[in-house]
N, C-alpha and C positions, 0 to 999 in steps of 0.2 A: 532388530526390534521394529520389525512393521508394523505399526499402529491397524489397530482394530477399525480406526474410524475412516468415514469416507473419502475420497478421494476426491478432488473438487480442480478442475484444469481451465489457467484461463489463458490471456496472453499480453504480453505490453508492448507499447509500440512508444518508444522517448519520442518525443516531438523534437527532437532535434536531425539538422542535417538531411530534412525530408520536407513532406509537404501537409499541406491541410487537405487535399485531395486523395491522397496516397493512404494517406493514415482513416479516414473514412472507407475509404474501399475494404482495409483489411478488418475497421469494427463492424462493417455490416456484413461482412463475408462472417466473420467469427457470429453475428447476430443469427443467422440461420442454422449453426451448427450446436445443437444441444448439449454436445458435450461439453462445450466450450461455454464455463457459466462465469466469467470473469474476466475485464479488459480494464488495463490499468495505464494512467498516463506518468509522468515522472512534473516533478516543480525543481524547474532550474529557469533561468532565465538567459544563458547563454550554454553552450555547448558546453559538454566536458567531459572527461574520460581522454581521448586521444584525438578528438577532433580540435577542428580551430575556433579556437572562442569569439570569432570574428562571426562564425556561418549563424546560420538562419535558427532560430531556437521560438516555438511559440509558448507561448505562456499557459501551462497548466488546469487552473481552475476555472478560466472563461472559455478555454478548449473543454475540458471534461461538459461543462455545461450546454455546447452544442451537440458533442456525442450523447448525451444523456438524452435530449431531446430526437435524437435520429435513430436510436435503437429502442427499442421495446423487450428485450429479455434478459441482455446480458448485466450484471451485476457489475459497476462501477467508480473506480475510485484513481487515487493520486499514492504512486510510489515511491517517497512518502512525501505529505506537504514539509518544507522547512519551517517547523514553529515559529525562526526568529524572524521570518519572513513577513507576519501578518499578528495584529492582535488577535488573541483567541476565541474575545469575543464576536470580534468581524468576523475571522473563518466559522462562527459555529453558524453564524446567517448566513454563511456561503453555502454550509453542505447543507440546511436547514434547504435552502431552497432549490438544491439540486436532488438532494431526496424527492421534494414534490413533482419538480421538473418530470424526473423517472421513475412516477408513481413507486418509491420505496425502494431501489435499485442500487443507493452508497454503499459503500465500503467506506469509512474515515481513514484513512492512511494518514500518520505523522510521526514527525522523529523530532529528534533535537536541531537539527539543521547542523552545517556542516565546513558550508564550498567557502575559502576566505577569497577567495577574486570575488565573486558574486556581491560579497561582503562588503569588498573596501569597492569595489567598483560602484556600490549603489550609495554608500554611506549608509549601510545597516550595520550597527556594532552585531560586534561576533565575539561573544561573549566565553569564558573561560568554560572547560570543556562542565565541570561540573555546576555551575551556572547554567547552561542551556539545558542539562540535562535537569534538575531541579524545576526551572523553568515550565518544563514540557511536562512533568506531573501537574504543576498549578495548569497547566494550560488544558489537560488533559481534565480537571475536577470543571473547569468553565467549561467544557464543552458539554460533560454532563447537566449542569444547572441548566445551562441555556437550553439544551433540549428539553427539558423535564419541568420546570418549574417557569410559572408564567413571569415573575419581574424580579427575578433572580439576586440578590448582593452579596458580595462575595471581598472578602478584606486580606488579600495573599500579601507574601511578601514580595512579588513580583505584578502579581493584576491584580487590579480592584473593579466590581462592578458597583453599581446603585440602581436598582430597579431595572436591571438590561433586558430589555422586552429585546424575545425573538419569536416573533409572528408569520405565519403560519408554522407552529411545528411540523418535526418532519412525520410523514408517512407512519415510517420504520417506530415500532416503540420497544423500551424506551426513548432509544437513538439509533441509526445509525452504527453497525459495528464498529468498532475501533481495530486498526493494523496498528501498529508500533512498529515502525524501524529502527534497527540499532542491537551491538550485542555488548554493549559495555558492561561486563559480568556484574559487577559493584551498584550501580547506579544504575544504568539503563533497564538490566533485566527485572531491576526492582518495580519501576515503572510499569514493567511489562506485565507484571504479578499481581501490582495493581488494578492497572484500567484494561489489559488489552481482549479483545475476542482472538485476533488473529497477531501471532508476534512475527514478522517478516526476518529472516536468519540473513544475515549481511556479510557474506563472502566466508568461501575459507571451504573445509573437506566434510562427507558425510559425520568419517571422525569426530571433527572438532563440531559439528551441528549435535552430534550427544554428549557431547560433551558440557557444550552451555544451555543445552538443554536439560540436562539435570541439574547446573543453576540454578536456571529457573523455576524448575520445580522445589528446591528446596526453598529460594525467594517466595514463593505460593502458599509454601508450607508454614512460613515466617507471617505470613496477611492474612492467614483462614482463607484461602484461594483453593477450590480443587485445580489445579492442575491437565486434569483434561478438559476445562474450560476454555484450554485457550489452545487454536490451529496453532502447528506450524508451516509458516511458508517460504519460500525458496524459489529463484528466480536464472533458473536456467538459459545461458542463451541458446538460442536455435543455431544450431551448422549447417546452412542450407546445403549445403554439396554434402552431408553424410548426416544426414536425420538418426541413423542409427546409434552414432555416438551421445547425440542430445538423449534418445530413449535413454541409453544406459547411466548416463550422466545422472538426470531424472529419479533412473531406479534406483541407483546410491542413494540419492536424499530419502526415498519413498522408504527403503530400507533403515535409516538410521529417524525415522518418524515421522517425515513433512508428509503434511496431507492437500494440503495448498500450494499446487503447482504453477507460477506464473511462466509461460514461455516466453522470454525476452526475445523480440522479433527485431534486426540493424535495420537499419533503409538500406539500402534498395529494397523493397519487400516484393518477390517473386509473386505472378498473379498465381491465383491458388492457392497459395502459401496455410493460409488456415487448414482449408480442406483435407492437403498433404498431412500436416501435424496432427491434424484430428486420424488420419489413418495411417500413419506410420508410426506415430508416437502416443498418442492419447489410447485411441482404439486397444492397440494391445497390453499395454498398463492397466487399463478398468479389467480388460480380462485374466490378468495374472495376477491382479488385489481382490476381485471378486468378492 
């Protein structure tokens, strides 16, 4: 079921286990290559996956906010912010100002949040799975008010506003696209049917990506949502030693509908490395979706 619509490749680099320098070299490399219209950071605060939650981990959204200022074309965002990590009023002033930053350039990336170390190690309650997820619809209606309406109030059963002036709006109108990460069939995809431009597929087979994909279409079909309103996206890692496996890997998701391809790049990140992806893997994919 290859999807009619375009095909859009970008790349992420986790700021974890790496560096501030390191990670700049490969957004301004991806900033010259066209095809490559999308670089995305991750919001963790310490390392995770299989590294050591000891190592080096920079922080997200005052990162994206330097990138945002050092590139000039590439479309920018967080894969995904953790909702319970910040009021949603403060993040909607964060990407409000990172849109101007790069003259119009966000992506909103957010999910329900997730990591319980992160959790108990900062003292942020981590809230019961369909709590956060509830949550992130209210959080997801504030980010709308805040962009679009000058002093906004808002009386949720989670956040409340009173006159929440965010100044300068952003660029982008009405806002800033929205990513949603998350594939929790029940709750999250409903979210997704709601607010989302772009719904990020969070692990698992092409299979099971049409799978909850027609979820969600049915969740769209339940809100008055068309359904091709909203990308899906899918976040392949790169195999530096066999690029041709990532193509194919790639082409399974391209195949079962993702049109939003982000290439997950580990640290060490090979010099060149964009370049390469852009012509072993990108390059013959736009020519065989044409």
């Amino acid at each position: 079921m290859a999807t009619s619509k375009r095909l859009r490749f970008g790349i992420k680099t986790a700021p974890q286990m790496t560096t501030y320098d390191d990670m700049l070299r490969v957004w301004r490399e991806a900033d010259e290559i066209s095809s490559i219209e999308h670089a995305w950071l991750f919001d963790h605060f310490m390392p995770i996956g299989n590294y050591d939650p000891t190592g080096p981990c920079l922080e997200g959204w005052t990162l994206l906010s330097a990138f945002a200022a050092l590139t000039k074309r590439l479309r920018v965002g967080l894969m995904v912010t953790g909702n319970t990590y910040r009021h949603p009023a403060v993040l909607a002033n964060m990407a409000a100002t990172i849109d101007v930053i790069s003259n119009g350039r966000l992506d909103f990336g957010i999910g329900a949040g997730w990591n319980e170390q992160e959790h108990n190690a900062y003292g942020i309650p981590l809230y019961a799975a369909g709590e956060r997820i509830r949550r992130l619809g209210e959080a997801c209606e504030v980010y709308r008010l805040m962009m679009t309406e000058r002093a906004p109030s808002f009386d949720g059963k989670y956040y409340q506003l009173k006159d929440a002036y965010c100044e300068p709006k952003p660029i982008q109108k009405p806002y800033p696209p929205i990513t949603i990460g998350g594939s929790g069939e029940q709750l999250t995809l409903r979210v997704v049917a709601r607010y989302a431009d772009i719904w990020n597929f969070v692990g698992g087979s092409p299979d099971e990506l049409r799978r909850k994909r027609a979820i969600l279409d049915e969740h769209c079909a339940v809100v008055g949502r068309d359904p091709a309103a909203i990308e899906t996206s899918v976040q392949p890692v790169v195999n530096y030693d066999d690029l041709g496996s990532t193509l194919e890997a790639a082409r399974g998701y391209i195949e079962a509908g993702a049109t939003h391809i982000v290439l997950n790049l580990r640290p060490p990140y090979p010099e060149g490395i964009v370049a390469r992806i852009d012509k072993e893997i990108v390059q013959p994919l736009l020519a065989a979706y044409h």
